[in-house]
C-alpha positions, 0 to 999 in steps of 0.5 A: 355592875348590875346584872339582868339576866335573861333566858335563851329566846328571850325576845325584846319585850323581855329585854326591855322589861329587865331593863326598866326593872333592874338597870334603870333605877339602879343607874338613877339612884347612881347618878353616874357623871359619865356613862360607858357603853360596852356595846355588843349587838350580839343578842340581834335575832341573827346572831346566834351568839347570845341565843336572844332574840333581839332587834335593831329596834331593841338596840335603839330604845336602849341607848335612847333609855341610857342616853336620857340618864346622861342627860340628867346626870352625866351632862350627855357624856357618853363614851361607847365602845364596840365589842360584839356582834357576829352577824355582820348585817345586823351588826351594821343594822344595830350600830347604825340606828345606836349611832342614830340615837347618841346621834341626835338624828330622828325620833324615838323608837 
């Protein structure tokens, strides 16, 4: 577990900065055969569970930075779990366009 922790108000820029910065190079240097997703969208702007200020946008760029380290180590396996998300149309929104990416459907965000 590599934790990358972010203040209240933190907003998609600063997520994907902890991202690039911490994840990322851990996961590569792990080389994982296989990848599970907790996935919670409740850091979403409208969801005032995580106290984040995270977008659909966000959700999307992040499985699209996952699934790239499945492709390379893990043959594209992906298992993705819902856990979270309380703001009901943006969870619709954000698992639709994580759906979208593991999906293959569209271009990058």
């Amino acid at each position: 577990m590599i934790n990358a922790p972010l203040y209240a108000g933190s907003k998609g820029y600063e997520f994907r900065e902890a991202i690039s910065e911490i994840w990322l190079p851990s996961l590569r240097k792990f080389k994982p055969q296989m990848i599970f997703i907790s996935a919670g969208f409740d850091a979403h702007l409208e969801d005032d569970m995580a106290h984040l200020m995270l977008n659909q946008r966000d959700y999307a760029w992040v499985t699209e930075q996952i699934q790239e380290v499945a492709d390379k180590y893990a043959k594209g396996r992906i298992v993705s779990m819902l856990e979270g998300g309380y703001a009901l149309g943006a969870l619709a929104r954000s698992v639709m366009e994580h759906v979208r990416v593991l999906m293959r459907l569209g271009g990058k965000v």
